[in-house]
C-alpha positions in Angstrom: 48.4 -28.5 -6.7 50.5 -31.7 -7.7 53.0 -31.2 -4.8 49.9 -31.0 -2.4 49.0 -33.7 -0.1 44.9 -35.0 -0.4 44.0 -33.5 2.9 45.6 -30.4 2.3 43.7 -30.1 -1.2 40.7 -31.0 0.6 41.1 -28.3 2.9 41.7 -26.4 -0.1 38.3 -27.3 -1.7 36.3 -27.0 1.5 37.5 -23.6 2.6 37.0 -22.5 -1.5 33.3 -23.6 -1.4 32.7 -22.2 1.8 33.9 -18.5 0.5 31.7 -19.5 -3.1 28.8 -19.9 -0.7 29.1 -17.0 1.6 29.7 -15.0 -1.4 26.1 -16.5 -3.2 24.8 -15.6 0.4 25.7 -12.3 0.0 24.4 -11.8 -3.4 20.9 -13.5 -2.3 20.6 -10.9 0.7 21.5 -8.0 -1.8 19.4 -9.0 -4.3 16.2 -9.0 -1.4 16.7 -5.8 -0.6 16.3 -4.5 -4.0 13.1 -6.7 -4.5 11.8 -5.5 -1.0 12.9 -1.6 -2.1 11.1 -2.5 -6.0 8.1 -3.3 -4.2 7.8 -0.5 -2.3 8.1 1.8 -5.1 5.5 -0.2 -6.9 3.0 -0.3 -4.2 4.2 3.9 -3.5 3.5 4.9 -7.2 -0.1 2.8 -7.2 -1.1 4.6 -4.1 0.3 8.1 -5.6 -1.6 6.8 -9.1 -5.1 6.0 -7.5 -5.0 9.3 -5.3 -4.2 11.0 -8.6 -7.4 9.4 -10.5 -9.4 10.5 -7.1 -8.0 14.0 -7.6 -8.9 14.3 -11.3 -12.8 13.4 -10.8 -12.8 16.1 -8.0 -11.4 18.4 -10.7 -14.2 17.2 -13.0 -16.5 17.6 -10.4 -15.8 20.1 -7.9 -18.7 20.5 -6.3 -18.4 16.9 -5.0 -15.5 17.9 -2.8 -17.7 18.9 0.0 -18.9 15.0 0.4 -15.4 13.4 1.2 -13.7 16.6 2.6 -16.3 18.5 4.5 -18.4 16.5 6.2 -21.2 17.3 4.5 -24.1 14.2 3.4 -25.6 13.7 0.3 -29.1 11.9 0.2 -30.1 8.9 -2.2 -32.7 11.1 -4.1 -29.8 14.1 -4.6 -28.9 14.0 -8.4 -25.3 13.8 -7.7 -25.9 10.9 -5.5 -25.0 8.3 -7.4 -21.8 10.2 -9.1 -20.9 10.3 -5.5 -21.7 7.0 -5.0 -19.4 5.7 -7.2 -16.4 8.5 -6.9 -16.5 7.1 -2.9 -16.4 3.6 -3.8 -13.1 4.9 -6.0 -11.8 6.9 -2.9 -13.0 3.5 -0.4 -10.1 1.5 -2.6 -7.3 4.5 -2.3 -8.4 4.5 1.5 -8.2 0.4 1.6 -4.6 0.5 -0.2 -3.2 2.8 2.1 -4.9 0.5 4.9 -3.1 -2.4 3.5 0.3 -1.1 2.9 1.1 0.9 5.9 2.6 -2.1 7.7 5.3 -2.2 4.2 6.5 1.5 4.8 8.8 3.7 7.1 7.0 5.1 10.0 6.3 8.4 9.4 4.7 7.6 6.0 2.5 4.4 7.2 1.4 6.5 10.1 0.3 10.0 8.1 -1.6 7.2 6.0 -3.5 5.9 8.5 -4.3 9.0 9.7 -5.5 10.6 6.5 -7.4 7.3 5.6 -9.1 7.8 9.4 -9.8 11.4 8.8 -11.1 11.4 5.6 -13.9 8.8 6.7 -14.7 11.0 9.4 -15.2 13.7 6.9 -16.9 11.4 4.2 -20.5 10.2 5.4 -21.1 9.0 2.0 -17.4 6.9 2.1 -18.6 5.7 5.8 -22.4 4.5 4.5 -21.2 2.9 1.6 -18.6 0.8 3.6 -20.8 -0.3 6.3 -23.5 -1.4 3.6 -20.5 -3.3 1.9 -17.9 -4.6 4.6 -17.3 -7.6 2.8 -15.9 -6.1 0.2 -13.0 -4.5 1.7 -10.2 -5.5 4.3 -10.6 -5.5 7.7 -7.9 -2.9 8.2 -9.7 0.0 6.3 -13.0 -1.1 8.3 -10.8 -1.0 11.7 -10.8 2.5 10.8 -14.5 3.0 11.4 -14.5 1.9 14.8 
């Protein structure tokens, strides 16, 4: 650069950092999407994860199926009741985490959740009374489901 004159080197140095910084710009966006798409598969295997604990008490206890699937109720006094108590409290957070993350997925997936999350409280009486009696424990988007 000796034979160059200063504004030509500057011209030089300007249009250098200006690729350096598009480049960085490029490398920032990139490096989003993989956060965004690590995330995702995060919050996809904790979902899969929770529904898979659900599934393993049901397995342990098959006769409690009927409570969150078929619409059938099961009374305080009932010697499963509080079993079934607690399994729906288990099932309310599965239900409230797909809730929460449908808004952070494609379409299609975010909408089946919904729907599934809807549907199984209109098969769950036990999962509907226990979150009325406890609607401040959980996120307005799982209780949106109840109305």
């Amino acid at each position: 650069m000796s034979g160059m004159d200063p504004e030509t080197i500057r011209m030089v140095v300007d249009v250098s950092g200006l690729a350096i910084t598009l480049a960085g710009f490029v490398f920032v966006i990139m490096q989003i999407r993989r956060l965004g798409q690590s995330i995702r598969t995060t919050a996809h295997a904790a979902i899969y994860s929770q529904a898979a604990d659900f599934r393993t008490h049901l397995m342990t206890y098959p006769e409690l199926r009927k409570y969150f699937f078929d619409g059938a109720n099961i009374e305080t006094g009932h010697p499963d009741y509080e079993r079934a108590a607690t399994l729906s409290e288990l099932f309310l957070n599965y239900l409230e985490h797909l809730s929460v993350q449908k808004s952070h997925f494609a379409g299609t997936d975010g909408t089946a959740w919904i729907k599934f999350a809807g549907q199984s409280l209109e098969r769950s009486p036990i999962s509907r009374r226990r979150l009325q009696e406890n609607e401040a424990a959980y996120s307005p988007k799982l209780l949106a489901l109840l109305r």
